[in-house]
N, CA, C and O atoms as a printed pandas DataFrame, in Angstrom:
     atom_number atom_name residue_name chain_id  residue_number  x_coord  y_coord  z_coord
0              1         N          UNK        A               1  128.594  101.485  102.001
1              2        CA          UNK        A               1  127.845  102.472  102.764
2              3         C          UNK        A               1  126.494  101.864  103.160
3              4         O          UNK        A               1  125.749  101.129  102.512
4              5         N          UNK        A               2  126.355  102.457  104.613
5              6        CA          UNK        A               2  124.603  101.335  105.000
6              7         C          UNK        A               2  123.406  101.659  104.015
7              8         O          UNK        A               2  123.494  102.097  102.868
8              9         N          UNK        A               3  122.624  101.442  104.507
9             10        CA          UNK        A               3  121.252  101.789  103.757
10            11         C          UNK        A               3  120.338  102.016  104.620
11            12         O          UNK        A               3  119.868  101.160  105.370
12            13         N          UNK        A               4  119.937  103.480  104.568
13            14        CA          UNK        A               4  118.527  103.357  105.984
14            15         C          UNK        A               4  117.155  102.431  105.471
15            16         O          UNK        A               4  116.544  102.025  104.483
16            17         N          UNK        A               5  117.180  102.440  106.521
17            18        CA          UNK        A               5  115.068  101.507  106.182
18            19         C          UNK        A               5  114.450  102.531  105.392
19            20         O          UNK        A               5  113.951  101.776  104.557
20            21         N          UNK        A               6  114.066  103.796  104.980
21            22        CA          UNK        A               6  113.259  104.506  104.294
22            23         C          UNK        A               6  113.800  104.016  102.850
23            24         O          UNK        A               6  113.069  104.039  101.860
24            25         N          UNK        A               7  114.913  103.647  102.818
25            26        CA          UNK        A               7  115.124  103.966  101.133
26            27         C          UNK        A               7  114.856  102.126  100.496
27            28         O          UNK        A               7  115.045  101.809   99.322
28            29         N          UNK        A               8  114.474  101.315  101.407
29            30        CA          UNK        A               8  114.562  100.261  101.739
30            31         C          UNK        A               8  113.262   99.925  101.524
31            32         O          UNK        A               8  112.883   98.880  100.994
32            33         N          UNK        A               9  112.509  100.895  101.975
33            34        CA          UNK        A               9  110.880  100.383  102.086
34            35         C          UNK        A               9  110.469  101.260  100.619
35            36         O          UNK        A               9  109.481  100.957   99.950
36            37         N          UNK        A              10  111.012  101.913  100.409
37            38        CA          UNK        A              10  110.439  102.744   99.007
38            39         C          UNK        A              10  111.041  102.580   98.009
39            40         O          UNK        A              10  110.846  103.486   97.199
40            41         N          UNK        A              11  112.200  101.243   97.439
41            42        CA          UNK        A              11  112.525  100.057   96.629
42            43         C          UNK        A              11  110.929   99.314   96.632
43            44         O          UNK        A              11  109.982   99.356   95.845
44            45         N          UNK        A              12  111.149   98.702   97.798
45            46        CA          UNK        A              12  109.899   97.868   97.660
46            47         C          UNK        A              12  108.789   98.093   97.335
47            48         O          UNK        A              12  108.237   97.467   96.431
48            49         N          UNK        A              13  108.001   99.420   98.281
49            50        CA          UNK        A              13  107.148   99.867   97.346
50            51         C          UNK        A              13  107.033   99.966   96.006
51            52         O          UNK        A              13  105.933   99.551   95.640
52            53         N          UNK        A              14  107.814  100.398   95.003
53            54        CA          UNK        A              14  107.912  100.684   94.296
54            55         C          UNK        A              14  107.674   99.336   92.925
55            56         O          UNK        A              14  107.063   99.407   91.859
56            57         N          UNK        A              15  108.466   98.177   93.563
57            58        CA          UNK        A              15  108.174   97.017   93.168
58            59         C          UNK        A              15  106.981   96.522   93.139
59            60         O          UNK        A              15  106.522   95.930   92.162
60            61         N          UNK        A              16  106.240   96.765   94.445
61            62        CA          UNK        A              16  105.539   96.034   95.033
62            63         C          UNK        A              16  104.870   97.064   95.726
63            64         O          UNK        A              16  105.261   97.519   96.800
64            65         N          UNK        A              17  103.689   97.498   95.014
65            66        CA          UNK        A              17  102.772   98.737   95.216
66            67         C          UNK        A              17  101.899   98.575   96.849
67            68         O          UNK        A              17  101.908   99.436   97.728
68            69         N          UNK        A              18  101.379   97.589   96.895
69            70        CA          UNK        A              18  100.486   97.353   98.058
70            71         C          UNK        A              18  101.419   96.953   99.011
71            72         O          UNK        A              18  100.957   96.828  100.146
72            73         N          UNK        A              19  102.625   96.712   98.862
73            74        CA          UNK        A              19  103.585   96.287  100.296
74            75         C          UNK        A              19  103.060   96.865  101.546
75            76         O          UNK        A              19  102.724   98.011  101.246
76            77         N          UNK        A              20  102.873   96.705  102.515
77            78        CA          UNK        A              20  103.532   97.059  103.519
78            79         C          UNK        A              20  104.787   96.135  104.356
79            80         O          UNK        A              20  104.704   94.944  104.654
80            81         N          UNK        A              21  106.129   97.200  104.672
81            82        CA          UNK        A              21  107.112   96.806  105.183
82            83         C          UNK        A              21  107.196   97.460  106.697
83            84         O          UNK        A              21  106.944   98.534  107.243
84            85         N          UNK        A              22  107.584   96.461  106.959
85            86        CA          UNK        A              22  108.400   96.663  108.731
86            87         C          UNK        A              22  109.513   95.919  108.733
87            88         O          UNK        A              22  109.692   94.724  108.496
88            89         N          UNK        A              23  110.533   97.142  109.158
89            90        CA          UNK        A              23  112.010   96.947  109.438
90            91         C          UNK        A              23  112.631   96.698  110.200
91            92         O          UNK        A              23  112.378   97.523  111.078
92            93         N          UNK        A              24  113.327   96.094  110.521
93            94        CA          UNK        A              24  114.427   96.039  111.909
94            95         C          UNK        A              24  116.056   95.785  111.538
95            96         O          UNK        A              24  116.557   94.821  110.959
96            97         N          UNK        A              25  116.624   96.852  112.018
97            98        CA          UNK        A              25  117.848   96.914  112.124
98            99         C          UNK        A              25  117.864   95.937  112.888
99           100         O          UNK        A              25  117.100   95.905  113.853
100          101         N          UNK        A              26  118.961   94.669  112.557
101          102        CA          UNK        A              26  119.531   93.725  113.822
102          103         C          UNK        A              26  120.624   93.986  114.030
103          104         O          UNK        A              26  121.111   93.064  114.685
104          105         N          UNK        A              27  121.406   94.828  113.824
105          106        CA          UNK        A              27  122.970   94.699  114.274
106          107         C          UNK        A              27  123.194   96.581  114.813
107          108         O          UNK        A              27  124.149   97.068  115.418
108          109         N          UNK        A              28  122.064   97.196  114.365
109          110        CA          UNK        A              28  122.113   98.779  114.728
110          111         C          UNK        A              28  123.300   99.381  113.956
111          112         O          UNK        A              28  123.850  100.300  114.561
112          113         N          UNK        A              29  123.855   99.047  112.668
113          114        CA          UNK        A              29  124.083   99.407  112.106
114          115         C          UNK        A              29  124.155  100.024  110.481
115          116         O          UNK        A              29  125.083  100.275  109.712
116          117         N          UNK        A              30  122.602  100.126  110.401
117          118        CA          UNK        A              30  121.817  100.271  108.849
118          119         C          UNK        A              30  122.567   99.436  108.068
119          120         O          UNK        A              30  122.873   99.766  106.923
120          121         N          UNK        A              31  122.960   98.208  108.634
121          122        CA          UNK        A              31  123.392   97.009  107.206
122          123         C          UNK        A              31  123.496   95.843  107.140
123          124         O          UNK        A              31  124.076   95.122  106.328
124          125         N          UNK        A              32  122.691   95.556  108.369
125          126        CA          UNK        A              32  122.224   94.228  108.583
126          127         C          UNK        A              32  120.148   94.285  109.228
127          128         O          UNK        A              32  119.777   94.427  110.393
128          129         N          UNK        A              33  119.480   94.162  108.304
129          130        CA          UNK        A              33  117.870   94.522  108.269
130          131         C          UNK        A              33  117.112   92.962  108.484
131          132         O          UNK        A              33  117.356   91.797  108.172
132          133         N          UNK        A              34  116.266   93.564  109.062
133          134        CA          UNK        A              34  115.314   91.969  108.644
134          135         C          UNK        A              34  113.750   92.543  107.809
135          136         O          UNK        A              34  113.264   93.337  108.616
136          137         N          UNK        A              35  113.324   92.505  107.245
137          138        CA          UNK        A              35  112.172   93.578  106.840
138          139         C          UNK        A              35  110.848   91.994  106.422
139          140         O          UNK        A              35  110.943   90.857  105.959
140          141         N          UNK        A              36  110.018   92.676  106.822
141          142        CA          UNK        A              36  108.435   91.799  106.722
142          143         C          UNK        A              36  107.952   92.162  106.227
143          144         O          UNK        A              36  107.470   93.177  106.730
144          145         N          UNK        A              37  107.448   91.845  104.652
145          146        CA          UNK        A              37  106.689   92.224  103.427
146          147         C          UNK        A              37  105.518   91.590  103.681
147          148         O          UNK        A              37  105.365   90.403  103.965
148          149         N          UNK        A              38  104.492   92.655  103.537
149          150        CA          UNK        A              38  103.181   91.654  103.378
150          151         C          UNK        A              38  102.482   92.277  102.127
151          152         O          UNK        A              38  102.468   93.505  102.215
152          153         N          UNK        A              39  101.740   91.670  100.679
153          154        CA          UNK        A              39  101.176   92.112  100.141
154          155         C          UNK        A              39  100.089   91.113  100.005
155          156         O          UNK        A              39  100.073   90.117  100.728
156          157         N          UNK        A              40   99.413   91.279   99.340
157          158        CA          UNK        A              40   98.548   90.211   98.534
158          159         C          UNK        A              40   98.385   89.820   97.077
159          160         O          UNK        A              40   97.337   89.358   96.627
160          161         N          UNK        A              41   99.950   90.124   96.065
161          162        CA          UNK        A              41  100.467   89.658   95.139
162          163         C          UNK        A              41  101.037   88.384   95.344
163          164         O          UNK        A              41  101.249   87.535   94.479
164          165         N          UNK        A              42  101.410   88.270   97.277
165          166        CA          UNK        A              42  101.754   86.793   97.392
166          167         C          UNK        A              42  100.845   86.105   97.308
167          168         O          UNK        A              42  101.033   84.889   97.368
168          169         N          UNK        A              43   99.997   86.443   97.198
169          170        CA          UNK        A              43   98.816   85.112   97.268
170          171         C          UNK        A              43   98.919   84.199   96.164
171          172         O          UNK        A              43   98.880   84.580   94.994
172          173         N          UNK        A              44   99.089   82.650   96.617
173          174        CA          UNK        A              44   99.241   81.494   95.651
174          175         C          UNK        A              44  100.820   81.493   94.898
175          176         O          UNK        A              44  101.123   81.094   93.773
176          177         N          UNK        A              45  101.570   82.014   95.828
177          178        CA          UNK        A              45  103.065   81.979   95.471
178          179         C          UNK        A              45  103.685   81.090   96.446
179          180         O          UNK        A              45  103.525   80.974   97.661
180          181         N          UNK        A              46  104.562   80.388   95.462
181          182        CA          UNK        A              46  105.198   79.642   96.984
182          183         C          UNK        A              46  106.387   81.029   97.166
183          184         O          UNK        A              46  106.870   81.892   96.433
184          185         N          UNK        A              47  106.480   80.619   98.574
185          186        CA          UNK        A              47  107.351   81.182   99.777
186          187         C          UNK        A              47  108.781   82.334   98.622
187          188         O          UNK        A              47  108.899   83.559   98.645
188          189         N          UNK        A              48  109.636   81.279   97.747
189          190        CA          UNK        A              48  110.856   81.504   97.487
190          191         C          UNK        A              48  110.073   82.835   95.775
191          192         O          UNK        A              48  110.782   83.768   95.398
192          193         N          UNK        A              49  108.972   82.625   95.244
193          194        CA          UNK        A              49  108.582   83.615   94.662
194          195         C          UNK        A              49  108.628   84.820   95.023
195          196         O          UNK        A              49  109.231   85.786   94.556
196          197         N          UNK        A              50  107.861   84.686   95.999
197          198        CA          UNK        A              50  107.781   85.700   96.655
198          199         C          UNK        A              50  109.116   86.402   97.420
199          200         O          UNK        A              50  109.234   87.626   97.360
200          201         N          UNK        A              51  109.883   85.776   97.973
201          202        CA          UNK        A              51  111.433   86.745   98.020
202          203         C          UNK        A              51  111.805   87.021   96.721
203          204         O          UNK        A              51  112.042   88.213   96.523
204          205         N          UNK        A              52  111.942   86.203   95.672
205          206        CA          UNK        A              52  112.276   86.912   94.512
206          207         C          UNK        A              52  111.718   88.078   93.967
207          208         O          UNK        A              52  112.180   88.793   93.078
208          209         N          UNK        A              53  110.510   88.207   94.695
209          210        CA          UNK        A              53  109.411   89.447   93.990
210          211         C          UNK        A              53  110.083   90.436   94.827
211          212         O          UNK        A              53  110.025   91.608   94.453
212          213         N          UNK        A              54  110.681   90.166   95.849
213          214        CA          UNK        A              54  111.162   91.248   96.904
214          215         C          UNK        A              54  112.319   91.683   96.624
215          216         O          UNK        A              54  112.412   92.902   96.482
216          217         N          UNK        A              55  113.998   90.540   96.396
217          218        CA          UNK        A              55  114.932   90.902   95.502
218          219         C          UNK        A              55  114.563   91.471   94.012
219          220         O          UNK        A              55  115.451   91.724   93.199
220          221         N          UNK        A              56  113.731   91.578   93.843
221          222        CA          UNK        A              56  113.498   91.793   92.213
222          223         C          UNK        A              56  113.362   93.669   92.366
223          224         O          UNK        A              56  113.985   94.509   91.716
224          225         N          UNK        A              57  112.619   93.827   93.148
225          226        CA          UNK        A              57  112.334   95.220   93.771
226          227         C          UNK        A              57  113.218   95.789   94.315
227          228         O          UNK        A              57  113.051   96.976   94.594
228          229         N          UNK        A              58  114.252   95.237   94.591
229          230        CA          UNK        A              58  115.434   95.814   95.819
230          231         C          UNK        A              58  116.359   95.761   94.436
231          232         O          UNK        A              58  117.192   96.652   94.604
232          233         N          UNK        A              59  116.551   95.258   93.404
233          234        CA          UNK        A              59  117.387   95.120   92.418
234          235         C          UNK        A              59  118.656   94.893   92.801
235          236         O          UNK        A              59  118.897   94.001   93.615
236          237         N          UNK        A              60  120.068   96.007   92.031
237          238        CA          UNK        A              60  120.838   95.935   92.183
238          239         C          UNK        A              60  121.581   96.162   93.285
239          240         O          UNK        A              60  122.740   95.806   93.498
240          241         N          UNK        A              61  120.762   96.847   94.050
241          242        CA          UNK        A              61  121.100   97.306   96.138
242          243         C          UNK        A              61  121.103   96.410   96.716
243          244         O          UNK        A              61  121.199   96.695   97.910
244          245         N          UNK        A              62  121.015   94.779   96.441
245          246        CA          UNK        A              62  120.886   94.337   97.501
246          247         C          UNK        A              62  122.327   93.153   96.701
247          248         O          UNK        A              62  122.456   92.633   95.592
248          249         N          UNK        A              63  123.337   93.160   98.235
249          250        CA          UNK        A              63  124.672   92.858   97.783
250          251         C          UNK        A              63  125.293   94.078   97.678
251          252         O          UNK        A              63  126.438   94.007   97.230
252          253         N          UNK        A              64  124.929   95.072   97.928
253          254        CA          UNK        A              64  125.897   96.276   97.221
254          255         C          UNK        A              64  125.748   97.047   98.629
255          256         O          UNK        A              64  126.309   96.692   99.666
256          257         N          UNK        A              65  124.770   98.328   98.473
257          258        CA          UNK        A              65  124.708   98.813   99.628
258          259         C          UNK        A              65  123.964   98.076  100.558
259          260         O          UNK        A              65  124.189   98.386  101.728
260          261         N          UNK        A              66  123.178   97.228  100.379
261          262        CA          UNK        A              66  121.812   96.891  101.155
262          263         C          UNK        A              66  123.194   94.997  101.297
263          264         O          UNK        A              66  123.406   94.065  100.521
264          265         N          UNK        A              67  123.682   95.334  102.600
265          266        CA          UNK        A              67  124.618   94.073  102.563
266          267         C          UNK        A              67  123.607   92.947  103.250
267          268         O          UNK        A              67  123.841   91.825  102.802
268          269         N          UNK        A              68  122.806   92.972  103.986
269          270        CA          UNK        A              68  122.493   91.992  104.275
270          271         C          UNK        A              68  121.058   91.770  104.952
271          272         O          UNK        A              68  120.878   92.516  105.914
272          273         N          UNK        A              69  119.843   90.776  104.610
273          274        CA          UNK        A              69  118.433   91.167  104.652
274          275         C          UNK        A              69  118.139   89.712  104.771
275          276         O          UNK        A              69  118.434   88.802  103.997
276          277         N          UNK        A              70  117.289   89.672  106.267
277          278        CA          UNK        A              70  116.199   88.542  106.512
278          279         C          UNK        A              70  115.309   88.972  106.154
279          280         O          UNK        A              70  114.911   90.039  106.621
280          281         N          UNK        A              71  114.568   88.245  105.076
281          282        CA          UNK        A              71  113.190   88.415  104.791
282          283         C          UNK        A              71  112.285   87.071  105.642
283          284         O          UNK        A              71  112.525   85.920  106.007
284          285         N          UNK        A              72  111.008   88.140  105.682
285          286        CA          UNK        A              72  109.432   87.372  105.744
286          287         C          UNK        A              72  108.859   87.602  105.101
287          288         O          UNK        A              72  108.983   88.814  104.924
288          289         N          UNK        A              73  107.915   87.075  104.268
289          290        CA          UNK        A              73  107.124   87.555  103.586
290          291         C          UNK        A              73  105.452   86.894  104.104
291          292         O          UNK        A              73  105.232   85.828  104.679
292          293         N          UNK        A              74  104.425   87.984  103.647
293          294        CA          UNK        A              74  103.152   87.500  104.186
294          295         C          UNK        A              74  101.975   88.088  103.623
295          296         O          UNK        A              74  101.990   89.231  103.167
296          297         N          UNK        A              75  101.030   87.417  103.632
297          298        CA          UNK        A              75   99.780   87.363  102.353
298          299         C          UNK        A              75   98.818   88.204  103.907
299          300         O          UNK        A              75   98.897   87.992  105.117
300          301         N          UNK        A              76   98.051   89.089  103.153
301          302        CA          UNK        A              76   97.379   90.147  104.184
302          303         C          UNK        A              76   96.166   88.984  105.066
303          304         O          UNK        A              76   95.368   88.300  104.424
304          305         N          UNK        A              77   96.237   88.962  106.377
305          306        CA          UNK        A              77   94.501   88.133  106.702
306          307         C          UNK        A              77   93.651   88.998  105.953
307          308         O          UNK        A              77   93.739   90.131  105.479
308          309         N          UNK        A              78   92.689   87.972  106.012
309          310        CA          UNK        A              78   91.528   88.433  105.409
310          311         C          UNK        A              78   90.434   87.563  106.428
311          312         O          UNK        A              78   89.219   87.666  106.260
């Protein structure tokens, strides 16, 4: 079953308090997403931490309902 972006961005939040996410359906069918994390917990993480901080938050949904996710991830300008 798909997964909308709301339940998607409030995993992450949840992980990852200061997130902000932006979503995009690429296939227009809630199950193929690309979503752009930016916090500033990435700061001084390499790149692949930081998706793990993002799978870590998405837990067991991702592979299951949440079938398939391009991540970005990004440290806030300052």
């Amino acid at each position: 079953m798909p997964m909308p972006a709301d339940e998607i961005i409030a995993l992450i939040k949840a992980g990852i308090p200061d997130a902000e996410v932006e979503m995009e359906d690429l296939a227009g069918d809630n199950d193929h997403w690309k979503a752009v994390v930016t916090s500033a917990q990435f700061k001084g993480k390499l790149r692949i931490a930081q998706h793990q901080m993002v799978y870590a938050a998405l837990g067991t949904k991702m592979g299951n309902e949440l079938h398939a996710l391009a991540l970005e991830t990004r440290t806030p300008e300052t």
